[in-house]
C-alpha positions in Angstrom: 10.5 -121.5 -42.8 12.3 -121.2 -39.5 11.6 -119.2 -36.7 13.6 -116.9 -34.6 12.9 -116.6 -31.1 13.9 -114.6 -28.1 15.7 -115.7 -25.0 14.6 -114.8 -21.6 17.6 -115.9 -19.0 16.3 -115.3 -15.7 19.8 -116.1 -14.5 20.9 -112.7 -15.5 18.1 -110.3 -15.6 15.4 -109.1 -12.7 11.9 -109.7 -13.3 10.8 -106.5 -14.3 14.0 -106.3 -17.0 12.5 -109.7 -18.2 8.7 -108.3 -18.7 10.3 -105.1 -20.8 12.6 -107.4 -22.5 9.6 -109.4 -23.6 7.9 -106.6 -25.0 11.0 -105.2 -26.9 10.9 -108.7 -28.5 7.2 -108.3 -29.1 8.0 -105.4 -30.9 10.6 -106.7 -33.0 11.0 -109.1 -35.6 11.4 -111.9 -33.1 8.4 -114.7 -33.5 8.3 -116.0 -30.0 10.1 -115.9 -26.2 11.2 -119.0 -24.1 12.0 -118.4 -20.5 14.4 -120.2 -18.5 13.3 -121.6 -14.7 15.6 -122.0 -12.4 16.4 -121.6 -8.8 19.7 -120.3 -8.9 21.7 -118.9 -11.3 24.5 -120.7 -13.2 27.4 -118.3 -10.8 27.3 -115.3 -8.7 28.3 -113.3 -11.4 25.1 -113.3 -13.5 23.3 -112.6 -10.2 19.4 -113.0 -10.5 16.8 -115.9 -10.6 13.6 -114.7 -10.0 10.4 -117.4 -9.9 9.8 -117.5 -13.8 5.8 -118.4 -13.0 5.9 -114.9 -11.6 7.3 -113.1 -14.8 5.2 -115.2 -17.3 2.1 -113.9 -15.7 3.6 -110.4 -16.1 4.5 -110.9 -19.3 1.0 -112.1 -19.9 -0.6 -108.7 -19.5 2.2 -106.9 -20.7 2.0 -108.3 -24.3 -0.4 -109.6 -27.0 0.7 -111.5 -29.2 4.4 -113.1 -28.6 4.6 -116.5 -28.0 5.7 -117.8 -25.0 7.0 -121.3 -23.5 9.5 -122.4 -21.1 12.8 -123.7 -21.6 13.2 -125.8 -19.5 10.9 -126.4 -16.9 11.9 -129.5 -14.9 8.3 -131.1 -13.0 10.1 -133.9 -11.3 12.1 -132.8 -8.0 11.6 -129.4 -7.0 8.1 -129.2 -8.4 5.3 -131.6 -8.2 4.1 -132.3 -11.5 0.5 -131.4 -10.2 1.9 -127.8 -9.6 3.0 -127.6 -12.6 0.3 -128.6 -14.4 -2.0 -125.8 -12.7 0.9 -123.3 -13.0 1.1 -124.4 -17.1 -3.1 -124.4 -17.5 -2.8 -121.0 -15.9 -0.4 -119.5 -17.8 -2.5 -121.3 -21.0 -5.4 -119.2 -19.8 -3.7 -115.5 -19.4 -1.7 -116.3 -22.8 -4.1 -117.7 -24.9 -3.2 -120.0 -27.9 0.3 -118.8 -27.3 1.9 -120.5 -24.1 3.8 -124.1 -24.5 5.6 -125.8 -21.7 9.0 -126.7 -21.9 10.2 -129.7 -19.6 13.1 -132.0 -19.0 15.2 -134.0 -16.7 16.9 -130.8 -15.2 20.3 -130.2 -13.3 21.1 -131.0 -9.7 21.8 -126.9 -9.1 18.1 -126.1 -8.9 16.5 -129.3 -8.1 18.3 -130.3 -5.3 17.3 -127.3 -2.5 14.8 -129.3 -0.7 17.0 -132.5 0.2 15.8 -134.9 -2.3 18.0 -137.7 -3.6 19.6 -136.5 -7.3 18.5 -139.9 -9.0 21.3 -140.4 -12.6 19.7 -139.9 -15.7 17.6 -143.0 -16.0 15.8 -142.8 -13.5 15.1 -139.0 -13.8 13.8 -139.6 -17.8 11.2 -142.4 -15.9 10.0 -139.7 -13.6 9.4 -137.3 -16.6 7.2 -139.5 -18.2 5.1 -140.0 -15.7 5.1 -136.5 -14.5 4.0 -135.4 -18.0 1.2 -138.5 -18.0 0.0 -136.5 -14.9 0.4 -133.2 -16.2 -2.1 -134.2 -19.3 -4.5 -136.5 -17.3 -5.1 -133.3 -14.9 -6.3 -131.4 -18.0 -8.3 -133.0 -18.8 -10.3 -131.7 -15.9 -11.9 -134.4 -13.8 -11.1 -135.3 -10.4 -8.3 -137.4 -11.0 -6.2 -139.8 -8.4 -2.9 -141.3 -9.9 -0.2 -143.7 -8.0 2.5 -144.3 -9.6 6.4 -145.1 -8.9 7.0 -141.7 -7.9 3.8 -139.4 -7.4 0.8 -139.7 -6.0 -2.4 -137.5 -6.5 -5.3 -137.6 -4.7 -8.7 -136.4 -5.3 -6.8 -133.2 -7.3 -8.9 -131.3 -10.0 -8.1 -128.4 -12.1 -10.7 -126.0 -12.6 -9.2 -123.1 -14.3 -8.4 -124.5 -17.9 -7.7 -122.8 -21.6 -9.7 -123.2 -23.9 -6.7 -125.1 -26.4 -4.2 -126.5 -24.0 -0.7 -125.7 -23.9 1.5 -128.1 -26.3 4.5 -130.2 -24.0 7.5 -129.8 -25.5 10.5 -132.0 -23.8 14.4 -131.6 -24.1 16.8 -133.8 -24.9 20.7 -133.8 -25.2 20.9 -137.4 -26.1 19.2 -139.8 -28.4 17.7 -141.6 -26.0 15.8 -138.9 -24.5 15.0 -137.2 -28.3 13.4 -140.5 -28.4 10.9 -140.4 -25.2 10.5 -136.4 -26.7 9.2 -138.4 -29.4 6.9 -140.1 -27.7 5.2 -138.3 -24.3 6.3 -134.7 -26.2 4.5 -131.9 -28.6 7.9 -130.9 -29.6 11.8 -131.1 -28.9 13.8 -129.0 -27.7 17.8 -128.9 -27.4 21.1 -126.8 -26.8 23.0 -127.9 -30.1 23.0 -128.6 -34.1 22.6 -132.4 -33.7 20.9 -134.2 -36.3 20.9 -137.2 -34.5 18.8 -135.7 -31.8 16.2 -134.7 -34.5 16.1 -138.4 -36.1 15.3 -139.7 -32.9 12.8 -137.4 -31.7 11.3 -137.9 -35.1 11.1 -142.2 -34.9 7.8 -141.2 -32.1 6.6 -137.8 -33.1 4.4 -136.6 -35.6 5.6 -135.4 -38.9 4.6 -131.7 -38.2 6.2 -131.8 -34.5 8.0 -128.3 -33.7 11.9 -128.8 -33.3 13.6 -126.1 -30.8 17.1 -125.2 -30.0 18.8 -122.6 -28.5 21.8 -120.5 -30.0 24.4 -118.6 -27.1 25.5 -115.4 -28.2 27.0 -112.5 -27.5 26.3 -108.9 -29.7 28.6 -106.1 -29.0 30.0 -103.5 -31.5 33.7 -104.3 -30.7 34.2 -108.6 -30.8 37.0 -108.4 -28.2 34.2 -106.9 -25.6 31.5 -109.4 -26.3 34.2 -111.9 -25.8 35.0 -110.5 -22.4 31.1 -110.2 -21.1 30.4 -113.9 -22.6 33.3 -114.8 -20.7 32.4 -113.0 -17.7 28.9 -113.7 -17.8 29.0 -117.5 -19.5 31.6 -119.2 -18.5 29.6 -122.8 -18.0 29.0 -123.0 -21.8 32.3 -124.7 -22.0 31.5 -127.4 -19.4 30.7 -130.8 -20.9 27.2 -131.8 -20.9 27.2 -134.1 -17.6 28.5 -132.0 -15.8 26.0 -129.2 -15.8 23.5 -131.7 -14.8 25.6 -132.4 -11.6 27.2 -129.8 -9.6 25.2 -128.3 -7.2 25.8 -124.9 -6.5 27.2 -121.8 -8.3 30.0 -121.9 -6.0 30.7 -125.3 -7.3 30.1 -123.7 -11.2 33.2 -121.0 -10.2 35.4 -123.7 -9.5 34.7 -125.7 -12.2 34.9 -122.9 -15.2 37.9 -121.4 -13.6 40.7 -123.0 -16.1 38.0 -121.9 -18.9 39.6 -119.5 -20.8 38.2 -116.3 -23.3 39.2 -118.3 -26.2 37.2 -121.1 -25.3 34.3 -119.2 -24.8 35.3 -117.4 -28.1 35.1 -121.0 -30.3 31.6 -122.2 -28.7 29.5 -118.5 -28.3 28.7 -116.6 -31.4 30.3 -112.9 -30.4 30.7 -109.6 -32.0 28.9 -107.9 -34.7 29.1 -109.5 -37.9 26.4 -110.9 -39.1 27.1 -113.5 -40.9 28.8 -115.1 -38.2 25.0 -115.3 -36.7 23.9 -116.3 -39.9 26.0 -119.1 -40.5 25.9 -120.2 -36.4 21.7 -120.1 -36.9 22.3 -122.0 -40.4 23.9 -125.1 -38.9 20.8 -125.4 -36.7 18.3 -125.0 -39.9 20.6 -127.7 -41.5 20.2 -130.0 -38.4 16.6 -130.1 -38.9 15.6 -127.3 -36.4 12.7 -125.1 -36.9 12.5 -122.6 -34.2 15.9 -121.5 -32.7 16.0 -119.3 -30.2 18.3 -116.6 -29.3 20.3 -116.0 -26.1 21.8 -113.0 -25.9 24.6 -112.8 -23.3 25.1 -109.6 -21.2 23.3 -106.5 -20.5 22.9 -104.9 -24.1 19.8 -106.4 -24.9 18.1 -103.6 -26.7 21.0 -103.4 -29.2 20.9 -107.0 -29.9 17.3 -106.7 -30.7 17.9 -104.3 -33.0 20.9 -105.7 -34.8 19.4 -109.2 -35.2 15.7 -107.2 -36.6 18.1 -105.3 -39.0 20.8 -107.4 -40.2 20.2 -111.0 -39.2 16.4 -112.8 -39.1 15.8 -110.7 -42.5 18.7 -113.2 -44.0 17.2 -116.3 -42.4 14.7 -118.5 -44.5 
């Protein structure tokens, strides 16, 4: 059985839009919400970032039972992983049983605001690790110190705990890093249908380790408009992989997706209403080995997206 989640893209929406949007999906036939964290959008068009530790505490009071993790938390640069790991046994504690943490290497746009060095890759999947060895040794909820290669703790303690801590779930877009998922993570998560992805995550992990990706759409009654808003709105979904992780700024993101044209975007967003184009985008995830894919729903109609996908697309997907 696979389940269908909810997207929550801070990039585009205002806190308060995010908390109503997380009940609508509460509502609906969604099973569970991941929220993005970053601090800036992708470009000045989709125009919002709020702090996403904020809104989950909202969202926290404002629903009951949906699920909620984040996709993708990055704990190495801009955060200390001790911050995180009181922000993440917080937000375990005002959701209980149903917050995870989502984590990865992240992308020079957000991480790079408070002058730090923007290690490559390597180096930056060796700071995860130990960041998330930190993350779980302050759970456990003794005074702990830790000096490592990168961080250092000192006499830290974490006093507010849940009673089930949240499951670490890491992202990967390369079989090297679905690997380490494998082996510090809970779960994987990922942006496309790549079975290799799943086989190496699955070398480390357990047999009944969750497996997350994330689907881009676009729902509008007339295709040619959803085209036009994904285009508008999501424009960086047709930049190769390493370079999202490199420029810096949005103003550097409207340079680069300038020459990206509306059939581009077209070929590598699911747009429009027919559902079995949903259907059959969702299916190649399934067939990848996915079992949770979540939904990103470009543009401001996001109540009619909920409905269309509760009416005429999760009720087809096994």
């Amino acid at each position: 059985m696979t389940d269908i989640g909810y997207k929550l893209i801070c990039e585009e929406h205002g806190p308060n839009e995010l908390v109503d949007y997380a009940t609508l999906a509460e509502q609906s036939a969604f099973e569970f919400a991941m929220i993005s964290d970053h601090f800036h959008p992708w470009t000045s068009t989709q125009g919002e970032s709020p702090f996403a530790w904020n809104v989950i505490g909202a969202i926290a009071q404002a629903t009951t039972d949906l699920r909620l993790g984040t996709a993708i938390t990055c704990p190495i640069i801009r955060y200390h992983p001790a911050i995180i790991a009181q922000a993440a046994a917080t937000a375990g504690v005002q959701l209980p049983g149903r917050f995870f943490l989502g984590v990865g290497t992240g992308e020079q746009l957000s991480e790079h605001i408070l002058g730090d060095r923007w290690p490559e890759h390597e180096v930056r999947l060796e700071m995860l690790r130990e960041a998330v060895d930190i993350i779980r040794t302050l759970w456990e909820g003794t005074t702990t110190s830790y000096h490592g290669d990168y961080y250092t703790v000192e006499n830290a303690r974490i006093y507010t705990l849940p009673e089930d801590l949240p499951p670490i779930h890491v992202a990967a877009d390369g079989p090297k890093t679905a690997r380490a998922a494998g082996d510090i993570g809970d779960g994987l998560v990922a942006v496309r249908p790549d079975d290799t992805l799943v086989d190496s995550f699955e070398t480390d992990s357990t047999a009944d380790a969750p497996r997350y990706a994330e689907l881009d759409v676009c729902y509008a009654e007339d295709k040619q408009e959803a085209i036009e808003t994904a285009h508008e709105i999501w424009p960086q979904a047709a930049l190769p992989g390493k370079l999202m992780w490199e420029l810096a700024t949005p103003a550097h993101f409207e340079q680069a997706t300038e020459a990206v044209t509306k059939d581009e975007i077209a070929e590598l967003v699911v747009c429009g209403p027919d559902p079995e184009a949903h259907i059959s985008a969702i299916q190649e995830y399934i067939d990848a080995g996915f079992d949770h894919v979540t939904i990103h729903q470009i543009g401001p109609n996001q109540a009619e997206f909920v409905e269309f996908y509760e009416n005429e697309v999760i009720p087809a997907i096994e």
